[in-house]
KEKE-3310 file (N, C-alpha, C; in steps of 0.2 Angstrom, whole numbers, plus 5000, padded with zeros to 4 digits):
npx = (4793:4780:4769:4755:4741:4740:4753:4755:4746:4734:4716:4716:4711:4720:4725:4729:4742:4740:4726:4711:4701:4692:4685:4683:4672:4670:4657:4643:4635:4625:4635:4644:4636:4636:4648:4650:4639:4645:4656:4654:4646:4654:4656:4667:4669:4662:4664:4655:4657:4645:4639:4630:4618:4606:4607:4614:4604:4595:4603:4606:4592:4591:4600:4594:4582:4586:4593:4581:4576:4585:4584:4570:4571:4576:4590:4596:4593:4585:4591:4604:4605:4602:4615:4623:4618:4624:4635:4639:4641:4637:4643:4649:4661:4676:4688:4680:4687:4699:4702:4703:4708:4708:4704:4692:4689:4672:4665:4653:4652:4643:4646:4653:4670:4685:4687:4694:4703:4694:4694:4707:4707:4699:4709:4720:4714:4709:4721:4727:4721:4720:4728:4746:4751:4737:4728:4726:4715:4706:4691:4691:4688:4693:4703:4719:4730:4743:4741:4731:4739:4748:4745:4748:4756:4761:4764:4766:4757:4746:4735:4724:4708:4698:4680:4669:4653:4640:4646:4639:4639:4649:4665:4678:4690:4699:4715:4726:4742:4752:4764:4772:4767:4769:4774:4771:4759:4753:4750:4742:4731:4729:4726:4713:4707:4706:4697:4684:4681:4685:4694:4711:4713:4727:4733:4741:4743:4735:4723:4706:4706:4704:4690:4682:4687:4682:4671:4663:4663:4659:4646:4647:4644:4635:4626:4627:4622:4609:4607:4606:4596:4595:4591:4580:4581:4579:4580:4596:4603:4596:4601:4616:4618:4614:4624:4635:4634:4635:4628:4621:4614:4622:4616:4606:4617:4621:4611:4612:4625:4624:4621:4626:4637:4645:4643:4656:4666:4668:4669:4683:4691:4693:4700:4711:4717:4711:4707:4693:4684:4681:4674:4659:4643:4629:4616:4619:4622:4611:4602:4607:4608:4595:4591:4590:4597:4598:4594:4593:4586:4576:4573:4580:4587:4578:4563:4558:4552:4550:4563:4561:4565:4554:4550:4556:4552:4555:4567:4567:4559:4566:4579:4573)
npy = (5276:5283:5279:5284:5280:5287:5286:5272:5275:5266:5264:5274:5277:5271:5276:5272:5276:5284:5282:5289:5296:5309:5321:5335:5347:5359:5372:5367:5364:5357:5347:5348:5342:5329:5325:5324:5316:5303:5302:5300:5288:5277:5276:5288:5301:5318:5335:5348:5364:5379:5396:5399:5396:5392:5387:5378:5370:5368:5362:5348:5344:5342:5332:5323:5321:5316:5306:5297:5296:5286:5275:5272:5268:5255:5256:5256:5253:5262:5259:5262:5274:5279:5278:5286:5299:5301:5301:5316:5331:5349:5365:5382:5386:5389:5383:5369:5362:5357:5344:5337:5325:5327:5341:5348:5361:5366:5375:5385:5396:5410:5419:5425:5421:5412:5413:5412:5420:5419:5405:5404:5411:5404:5391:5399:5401:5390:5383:5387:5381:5367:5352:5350:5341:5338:5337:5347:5351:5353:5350:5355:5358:5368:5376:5378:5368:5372:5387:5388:5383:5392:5402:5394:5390:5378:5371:5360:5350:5352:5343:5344:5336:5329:5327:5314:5318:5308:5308:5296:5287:5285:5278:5281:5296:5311:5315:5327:5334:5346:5358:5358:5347:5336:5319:5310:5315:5313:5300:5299:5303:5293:5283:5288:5288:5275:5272:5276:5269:5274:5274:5280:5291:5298:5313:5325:5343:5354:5365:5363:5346:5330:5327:5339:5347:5336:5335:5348:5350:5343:5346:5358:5354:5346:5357:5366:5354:5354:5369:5366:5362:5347:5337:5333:5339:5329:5320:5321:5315:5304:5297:5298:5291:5280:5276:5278:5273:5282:5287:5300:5310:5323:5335:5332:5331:5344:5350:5346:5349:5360:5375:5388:5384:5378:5386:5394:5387:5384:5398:5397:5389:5393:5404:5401:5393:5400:5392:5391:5378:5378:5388:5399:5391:5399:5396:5392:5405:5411:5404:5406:5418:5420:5415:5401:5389:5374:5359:5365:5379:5373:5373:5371:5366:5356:5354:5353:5343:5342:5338:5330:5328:5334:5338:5348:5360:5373:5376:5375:5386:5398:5398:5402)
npz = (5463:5455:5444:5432:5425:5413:5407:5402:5391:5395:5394:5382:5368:5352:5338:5323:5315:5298:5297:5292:5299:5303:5291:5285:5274:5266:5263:5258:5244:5234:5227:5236:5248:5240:5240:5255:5259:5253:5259:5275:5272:5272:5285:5290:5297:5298:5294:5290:5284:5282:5277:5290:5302:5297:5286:5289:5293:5283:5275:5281:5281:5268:5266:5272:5267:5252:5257:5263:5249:5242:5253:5247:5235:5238:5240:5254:5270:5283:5297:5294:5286:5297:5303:5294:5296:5308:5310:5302:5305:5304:5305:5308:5310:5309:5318:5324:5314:5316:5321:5312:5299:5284:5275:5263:5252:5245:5239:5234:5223:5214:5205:5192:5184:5193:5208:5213:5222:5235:5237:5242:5252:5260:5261:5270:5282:5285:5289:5298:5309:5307:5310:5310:5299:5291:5278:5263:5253:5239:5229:5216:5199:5187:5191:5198:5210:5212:5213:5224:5234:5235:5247:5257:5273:5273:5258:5254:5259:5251:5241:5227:5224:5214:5214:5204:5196:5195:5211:5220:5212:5203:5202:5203:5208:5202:5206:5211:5211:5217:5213:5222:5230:5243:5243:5253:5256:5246:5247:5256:5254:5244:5253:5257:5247:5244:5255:5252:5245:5231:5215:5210:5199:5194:5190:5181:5183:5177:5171:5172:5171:5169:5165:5165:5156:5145:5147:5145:5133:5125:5132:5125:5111:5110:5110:5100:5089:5094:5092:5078:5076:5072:5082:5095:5115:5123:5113:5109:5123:5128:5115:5115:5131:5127:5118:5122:5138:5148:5163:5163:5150:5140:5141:5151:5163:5164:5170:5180:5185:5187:5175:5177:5185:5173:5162:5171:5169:5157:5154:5160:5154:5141:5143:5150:5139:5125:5115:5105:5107:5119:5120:5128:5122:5113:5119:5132:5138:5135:5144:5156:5159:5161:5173:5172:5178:5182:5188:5201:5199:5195:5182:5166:5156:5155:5165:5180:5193:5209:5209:5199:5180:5170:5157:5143:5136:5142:5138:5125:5123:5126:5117:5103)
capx = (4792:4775:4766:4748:4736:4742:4759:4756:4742:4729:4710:4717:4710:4724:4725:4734:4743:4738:4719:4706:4694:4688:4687:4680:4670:4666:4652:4641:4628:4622:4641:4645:4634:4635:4653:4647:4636:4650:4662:4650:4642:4659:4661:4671:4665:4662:4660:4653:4655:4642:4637:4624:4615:4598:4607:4613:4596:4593:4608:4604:4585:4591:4602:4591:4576:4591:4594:4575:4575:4591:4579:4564:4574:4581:4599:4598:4590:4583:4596:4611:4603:4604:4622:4626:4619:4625:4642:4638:4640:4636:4646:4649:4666:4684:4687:4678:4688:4702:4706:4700:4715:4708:4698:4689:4685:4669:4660:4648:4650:4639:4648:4660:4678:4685:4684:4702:4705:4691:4698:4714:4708:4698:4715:4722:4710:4709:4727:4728:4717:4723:4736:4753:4751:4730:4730:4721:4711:4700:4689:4696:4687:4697:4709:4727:4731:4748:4740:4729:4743:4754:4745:4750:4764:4763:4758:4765:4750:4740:4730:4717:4704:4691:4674:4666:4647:4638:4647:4637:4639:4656:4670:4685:4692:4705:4719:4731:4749:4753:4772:4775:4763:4774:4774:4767:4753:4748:4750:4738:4725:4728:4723:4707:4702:4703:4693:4679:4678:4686:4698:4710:4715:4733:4732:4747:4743:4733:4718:4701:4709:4701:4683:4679:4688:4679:4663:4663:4664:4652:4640:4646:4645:4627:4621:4629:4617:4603:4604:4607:4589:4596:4588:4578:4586:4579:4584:4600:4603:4595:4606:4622:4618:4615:4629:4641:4634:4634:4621:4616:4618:4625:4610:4606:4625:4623:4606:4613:4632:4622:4624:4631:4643:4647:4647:4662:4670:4671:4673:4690:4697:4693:4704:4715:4719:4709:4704:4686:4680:4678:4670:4652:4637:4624:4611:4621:4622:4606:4598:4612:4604:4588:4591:4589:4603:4596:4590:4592:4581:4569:4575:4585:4588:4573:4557:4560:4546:4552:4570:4564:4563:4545:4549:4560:4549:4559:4574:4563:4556:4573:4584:4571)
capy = (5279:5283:5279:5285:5278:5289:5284:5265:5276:5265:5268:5278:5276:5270:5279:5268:5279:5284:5280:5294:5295:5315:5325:5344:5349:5367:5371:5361:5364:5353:5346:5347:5336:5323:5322:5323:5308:5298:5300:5297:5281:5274:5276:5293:5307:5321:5340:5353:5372:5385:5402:5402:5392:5392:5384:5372:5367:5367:5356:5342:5343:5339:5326:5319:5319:5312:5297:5295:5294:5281:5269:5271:5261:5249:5256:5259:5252:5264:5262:5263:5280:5285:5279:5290:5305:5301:5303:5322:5338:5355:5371:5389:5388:5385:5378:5363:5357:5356:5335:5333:5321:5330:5346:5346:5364:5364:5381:5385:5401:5410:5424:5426:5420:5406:5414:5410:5424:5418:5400:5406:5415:5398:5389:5401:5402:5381:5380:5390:5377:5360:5351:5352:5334:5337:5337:5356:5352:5359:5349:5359:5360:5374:5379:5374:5367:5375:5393:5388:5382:5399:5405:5390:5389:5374:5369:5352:5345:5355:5341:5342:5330:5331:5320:5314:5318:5310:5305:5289:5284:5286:5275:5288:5303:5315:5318:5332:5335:5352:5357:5356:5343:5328:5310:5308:5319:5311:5292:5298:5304:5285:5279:5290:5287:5266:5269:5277:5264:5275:5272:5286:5295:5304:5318:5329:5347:5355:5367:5356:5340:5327:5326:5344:5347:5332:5336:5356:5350:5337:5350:5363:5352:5344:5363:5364:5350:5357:5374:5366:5358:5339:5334:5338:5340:5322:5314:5319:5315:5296:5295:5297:5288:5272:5275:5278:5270:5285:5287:5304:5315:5329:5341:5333:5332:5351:5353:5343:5350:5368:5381:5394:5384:5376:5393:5396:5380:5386:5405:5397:5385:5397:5412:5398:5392:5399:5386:5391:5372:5380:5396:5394:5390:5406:5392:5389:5411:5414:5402:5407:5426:5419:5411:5396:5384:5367:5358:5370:5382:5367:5376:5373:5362:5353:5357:5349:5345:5337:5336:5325:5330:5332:5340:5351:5366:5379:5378:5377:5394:5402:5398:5401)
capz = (5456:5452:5437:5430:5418:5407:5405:5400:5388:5397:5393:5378:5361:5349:5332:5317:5309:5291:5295:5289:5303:5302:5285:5284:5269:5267:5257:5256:5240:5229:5225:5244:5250:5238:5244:5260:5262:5250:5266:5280:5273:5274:5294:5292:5302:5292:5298:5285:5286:5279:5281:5296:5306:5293:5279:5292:5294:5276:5270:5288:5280:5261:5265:5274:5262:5248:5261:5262:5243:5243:5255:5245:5230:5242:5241:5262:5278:5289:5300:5286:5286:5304:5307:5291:5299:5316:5309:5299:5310:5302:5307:5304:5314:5305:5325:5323:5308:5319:5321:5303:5294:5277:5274:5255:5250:5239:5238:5225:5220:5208:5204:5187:5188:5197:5215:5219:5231:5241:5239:5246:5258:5265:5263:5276:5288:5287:5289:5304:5314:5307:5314:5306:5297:5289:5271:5264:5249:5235:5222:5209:5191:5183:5197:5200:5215:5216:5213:5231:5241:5236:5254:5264:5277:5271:5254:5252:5261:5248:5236:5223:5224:5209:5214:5198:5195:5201:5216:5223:5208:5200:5205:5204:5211:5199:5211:5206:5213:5215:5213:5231:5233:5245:5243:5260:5257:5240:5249:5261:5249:5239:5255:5257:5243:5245:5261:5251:5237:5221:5213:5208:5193:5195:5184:5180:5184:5170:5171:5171:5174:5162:5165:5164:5147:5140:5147:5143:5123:5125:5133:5119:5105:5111:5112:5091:5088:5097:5088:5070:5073:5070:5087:5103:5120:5125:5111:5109:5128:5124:5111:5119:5135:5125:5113:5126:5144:5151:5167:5160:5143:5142:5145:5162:5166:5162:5174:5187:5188:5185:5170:5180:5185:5166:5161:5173:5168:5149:5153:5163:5150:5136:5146:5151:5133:5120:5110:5104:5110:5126:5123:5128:5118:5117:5122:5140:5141:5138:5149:5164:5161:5162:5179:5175:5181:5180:5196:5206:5200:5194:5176:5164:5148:5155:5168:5184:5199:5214:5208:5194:5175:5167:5150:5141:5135:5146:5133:5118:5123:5128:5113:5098)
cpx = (4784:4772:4758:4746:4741:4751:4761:4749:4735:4723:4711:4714:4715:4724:4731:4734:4742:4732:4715:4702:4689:4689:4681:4677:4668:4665:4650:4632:4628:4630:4644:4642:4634:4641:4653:4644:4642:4656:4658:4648:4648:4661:4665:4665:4668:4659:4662:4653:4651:4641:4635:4621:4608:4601:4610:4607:4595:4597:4607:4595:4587:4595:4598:4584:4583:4592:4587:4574:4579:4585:4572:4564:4578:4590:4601:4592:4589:4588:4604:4611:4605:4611:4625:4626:4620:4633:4644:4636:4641:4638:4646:4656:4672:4685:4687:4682:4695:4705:4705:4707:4715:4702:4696:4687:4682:4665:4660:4647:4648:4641:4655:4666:4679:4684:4690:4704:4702:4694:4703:4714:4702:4705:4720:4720:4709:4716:4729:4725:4718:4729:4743:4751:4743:4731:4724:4722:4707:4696:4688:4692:4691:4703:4715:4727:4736:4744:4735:4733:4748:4753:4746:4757:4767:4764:4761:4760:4745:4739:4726:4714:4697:4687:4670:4658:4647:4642:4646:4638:4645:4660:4677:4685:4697:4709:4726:4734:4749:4760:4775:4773:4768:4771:4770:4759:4748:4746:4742:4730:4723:4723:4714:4702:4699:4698:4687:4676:4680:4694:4702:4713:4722:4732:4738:4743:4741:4725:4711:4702:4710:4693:4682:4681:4684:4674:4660:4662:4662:4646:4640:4642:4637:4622:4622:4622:4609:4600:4602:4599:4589:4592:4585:4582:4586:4583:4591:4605:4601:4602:4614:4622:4617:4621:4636:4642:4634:4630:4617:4619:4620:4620:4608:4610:4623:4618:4609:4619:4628:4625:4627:4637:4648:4648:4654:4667:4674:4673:4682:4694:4696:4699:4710:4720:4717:4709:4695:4681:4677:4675:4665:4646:4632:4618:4615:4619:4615:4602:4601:4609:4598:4587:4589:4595:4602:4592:4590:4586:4576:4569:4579:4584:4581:4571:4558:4553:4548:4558:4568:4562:4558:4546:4554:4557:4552:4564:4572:4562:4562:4578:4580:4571)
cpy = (5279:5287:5280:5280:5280:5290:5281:5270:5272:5268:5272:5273:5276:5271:5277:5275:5280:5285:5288:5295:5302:5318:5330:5344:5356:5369:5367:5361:5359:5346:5345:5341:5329:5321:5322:5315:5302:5295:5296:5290:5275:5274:5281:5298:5314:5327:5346:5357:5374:5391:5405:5397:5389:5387:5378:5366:5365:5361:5348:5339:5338:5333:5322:5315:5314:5306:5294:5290:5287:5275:5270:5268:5259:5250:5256:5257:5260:5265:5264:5270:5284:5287:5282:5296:5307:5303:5312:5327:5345:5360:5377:5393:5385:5380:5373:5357:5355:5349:5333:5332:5326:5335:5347:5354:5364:5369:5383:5391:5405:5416:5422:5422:5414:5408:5413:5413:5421:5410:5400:5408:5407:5392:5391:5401:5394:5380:5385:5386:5370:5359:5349:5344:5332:5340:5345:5352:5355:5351:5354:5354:5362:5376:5374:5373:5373:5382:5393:5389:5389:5403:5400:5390:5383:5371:5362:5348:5347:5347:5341:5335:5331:5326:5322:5313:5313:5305:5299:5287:5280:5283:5278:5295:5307:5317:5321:5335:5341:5352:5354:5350:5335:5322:5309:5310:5316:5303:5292:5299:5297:5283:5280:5287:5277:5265:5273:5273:5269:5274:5279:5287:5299:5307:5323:5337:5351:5358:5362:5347:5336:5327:5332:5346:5344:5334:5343:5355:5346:5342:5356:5358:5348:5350:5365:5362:5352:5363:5373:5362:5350:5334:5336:5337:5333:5317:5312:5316:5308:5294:5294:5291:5281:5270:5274:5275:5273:5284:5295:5307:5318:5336:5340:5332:5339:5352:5351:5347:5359:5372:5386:5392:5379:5382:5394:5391:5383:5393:5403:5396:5390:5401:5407:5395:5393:5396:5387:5385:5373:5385:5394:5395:5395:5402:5393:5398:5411:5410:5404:5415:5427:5416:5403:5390:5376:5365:5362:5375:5378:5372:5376:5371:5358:5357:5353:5350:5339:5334:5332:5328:5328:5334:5344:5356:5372:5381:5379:5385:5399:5402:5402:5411)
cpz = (5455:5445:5437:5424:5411:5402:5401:5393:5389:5397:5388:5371:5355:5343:5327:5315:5300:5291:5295:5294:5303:5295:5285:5277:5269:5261:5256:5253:5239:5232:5233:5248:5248:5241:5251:5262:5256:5256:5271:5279:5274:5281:5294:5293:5296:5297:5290:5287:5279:5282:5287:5298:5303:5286:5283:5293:5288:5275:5275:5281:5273:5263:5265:5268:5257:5250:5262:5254:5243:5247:5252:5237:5232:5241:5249:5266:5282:5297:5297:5289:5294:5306:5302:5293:5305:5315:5304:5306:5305:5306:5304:5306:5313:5312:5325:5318:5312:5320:5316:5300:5287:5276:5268:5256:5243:5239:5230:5224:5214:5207:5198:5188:5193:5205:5218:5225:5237:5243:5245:5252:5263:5267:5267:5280:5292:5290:5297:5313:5316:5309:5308:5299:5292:5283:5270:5257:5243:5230:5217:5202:5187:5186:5196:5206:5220:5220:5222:5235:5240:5244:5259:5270:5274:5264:5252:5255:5256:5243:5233:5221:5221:5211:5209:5200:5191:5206:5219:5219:5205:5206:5205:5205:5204:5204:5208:5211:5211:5214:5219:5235:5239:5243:5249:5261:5251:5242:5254:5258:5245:5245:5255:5254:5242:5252:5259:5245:5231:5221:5210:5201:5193:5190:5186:5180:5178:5173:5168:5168:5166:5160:5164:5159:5144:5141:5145:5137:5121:5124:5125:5111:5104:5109:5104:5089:5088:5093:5079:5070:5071:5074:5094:5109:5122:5122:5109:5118:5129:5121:5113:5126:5132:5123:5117:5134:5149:5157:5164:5154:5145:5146:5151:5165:5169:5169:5181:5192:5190:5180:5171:5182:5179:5162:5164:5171:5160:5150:5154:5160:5144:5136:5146:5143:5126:5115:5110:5107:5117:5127:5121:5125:5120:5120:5129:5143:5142:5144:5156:5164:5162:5170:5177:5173:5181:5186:5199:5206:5198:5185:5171:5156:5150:5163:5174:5192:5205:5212:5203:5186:5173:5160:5148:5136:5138:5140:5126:5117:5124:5122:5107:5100)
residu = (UNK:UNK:UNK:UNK:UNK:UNK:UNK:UNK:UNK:UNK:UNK:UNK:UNK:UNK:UNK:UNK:UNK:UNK:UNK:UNK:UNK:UNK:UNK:UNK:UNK:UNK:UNK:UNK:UNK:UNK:UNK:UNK:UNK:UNK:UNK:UNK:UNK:UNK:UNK:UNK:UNK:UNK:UNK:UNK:UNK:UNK:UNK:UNK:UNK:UNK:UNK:UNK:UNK:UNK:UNK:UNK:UNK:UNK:UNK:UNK:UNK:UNK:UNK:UNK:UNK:UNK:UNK:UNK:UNK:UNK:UNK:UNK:UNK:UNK:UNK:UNK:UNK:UNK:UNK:UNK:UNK:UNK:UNK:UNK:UNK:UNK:UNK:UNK:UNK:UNK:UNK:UNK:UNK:UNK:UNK:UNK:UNK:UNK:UNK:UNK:UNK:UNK:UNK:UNK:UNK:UNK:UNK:UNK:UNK:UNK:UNK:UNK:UNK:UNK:UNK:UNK:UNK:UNK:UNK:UNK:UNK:UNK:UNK:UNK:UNK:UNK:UNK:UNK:UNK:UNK:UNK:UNK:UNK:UNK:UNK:UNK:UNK:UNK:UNK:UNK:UNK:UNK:UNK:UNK:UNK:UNK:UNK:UNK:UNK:UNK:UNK:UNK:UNK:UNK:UNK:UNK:UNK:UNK:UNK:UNK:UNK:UNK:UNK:UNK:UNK:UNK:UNK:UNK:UNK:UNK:UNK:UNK:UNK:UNK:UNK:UNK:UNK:UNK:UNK:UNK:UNK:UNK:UNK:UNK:UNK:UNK:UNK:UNK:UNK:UNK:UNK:UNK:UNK:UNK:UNK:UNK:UNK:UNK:UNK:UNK:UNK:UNK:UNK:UNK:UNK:UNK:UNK:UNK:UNK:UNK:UNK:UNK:UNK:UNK:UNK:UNK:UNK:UNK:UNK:UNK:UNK:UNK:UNK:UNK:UNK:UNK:UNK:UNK:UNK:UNK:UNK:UNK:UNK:UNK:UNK:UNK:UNK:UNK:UNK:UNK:UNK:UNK:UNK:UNK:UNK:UNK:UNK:UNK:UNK:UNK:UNK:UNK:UNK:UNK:UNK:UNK:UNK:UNK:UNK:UNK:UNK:UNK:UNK:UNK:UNK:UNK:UNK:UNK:UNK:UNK:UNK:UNK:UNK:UNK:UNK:UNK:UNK:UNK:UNK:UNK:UNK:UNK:UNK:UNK:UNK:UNK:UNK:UNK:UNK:UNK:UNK:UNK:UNK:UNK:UNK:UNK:UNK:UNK:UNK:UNK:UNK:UNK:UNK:UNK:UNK:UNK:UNK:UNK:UNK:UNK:UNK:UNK:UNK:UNK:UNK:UNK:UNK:UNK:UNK:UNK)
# end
């Protein structure tokens, strides 16, 4: 009788059951990368889709400078740093996501409307490459999970996995069962999340979980404030961060998460349940018609140079 190597699985690489070792992220702006480098630094291998091969370069470049930042307040070694980006691959090719346990869709689009067709249409195109057993994902703001997985063959792998701004920061995930969602599928997500350090949140299926309902009518109700004359953008942004222990107010919440996409937040839960709490403050419109979005465009509720805030004269002039 002859026997091979490959029989006794000799020289084979042995894979525990349940372990997380690859996870997909597609899109990867702002919001993308932080959950990006949140994976990686933990030893999971991480491959990110974007459009083209130019914004690969781009998104490689930012994180990097962002990990430069991180070791220039002592949060990371120099090497920390390398073997974070020795485990980050940039793609433009569903293909690639193929051995990934878990794929995370998190595109940033800046168009109206939640964008769910297009969702949809990445959760069929991911599910055509992953292997029967990889969980299909969204960090979901506004969305329903279920409404995602309606194009799956499968959709009991389908999970919602909200990551809390800011990411490095925040010790919890919001993880949201869709109707179909399996046991199997929601166990496997617990573990991820213990192998990324958060802690989770089960959340009963509900448009804007729980953190972007509260923080939507923070933002509204800070921008209230802002118009009645009571207080400047600083101070009231101070004044909550002490009061409450926040790390940011509301207004650099707003700049960081973006206005155009808090605008979507509130057009959604507004549509979604009319409840005036969420429909959005003319300060958030007019600046999102003005282009400016918050960091991103270095414009928002405040002036921003080198990603960091200098002043807050842009929104003074914009609302008055």
């Amino acid at each position: 009788m002859s026997e091979s190597l490959a029989d006794f699985s000799l020289g084979k690489r042995i894979q525990p059951k349940g372990i997380i070792q690859k996870v997909g992220v597609i899109g990867c702006g702002a919001v993308g990368q932080e959950i990006t480098r949140a994976i990686s630094q933990y030893g999971i291998d991480v491959v990110f889709l974007d459009l083209d091969e130019e914004r690969i370069k781009l998104i490689y470049k930012q994180i990097d400078e962002q990990l430069d930042d991180v070791i220039n307040h002592w949060g990371l070694t120099p090497g920390e740093k390398r073997a974070i980006m020795s485990r980050i691959k940039g793609t433009t090719n569903y293909n690639d996501l193929a051995d990934c346990d878990i794929v995370i869709e998190s595109i940033s689009s800046r168009k109206r409307g939640t964008s769910i067709e297009i969702r949809k249409e990445i959760f069929s195109k991911v599910e055509e490459v992953v292997r029967e057993d990889a969980i299909i994902s969204s960090n979901i703001a506004t969305l329903m999970i279920s409404d995602l997985a309606t194009v799956l063959k499968r959709p009991e792998r389908a999970i919602g996995i909200h990551f809390i701004l800011p990411v490095h920061r925040s010790h919890v995930i919001e993880v949201v069962r869709g109707i179909n969602s399996s046991e199997e599928a929601y166990q496997q997500v617990i573990k991820f999340a213990g192998m990324i350090n958060k802690r989770i949140i089960r959340v009963n299926e509900s448009p804007g979980n729980i953190v972007t309902r509260m923080l939507v009518t923070t933002i509204n109700e800070a921008c209230e404030i802002l118009m009645e004359g009571v207080a400047s953008v600083a101070d009231i942004d101070i004044a909550m961060k002490e009061s409450s222990g926040n790390i940011y107010g509301p207004f650099e919440m707003a700049d960081r998460i973006g206005l155009d996409k808090i605008l979507k937040y509130m057009d959604n839960l507004y549509q979604e349940f009319g409840d005036k709490k969420y429909k959005p403050s003319p300060i958030i419109k007019r600046l999102v018609r003005a282009n400016y979005y918050g960091r991103i465009t270095n414009r928002g509720f405040y002036n921003y140079e080198s990603g960091r805030a200098v002043d807050q004269t842009v929104v003074c002039a914009v609302i008055k």
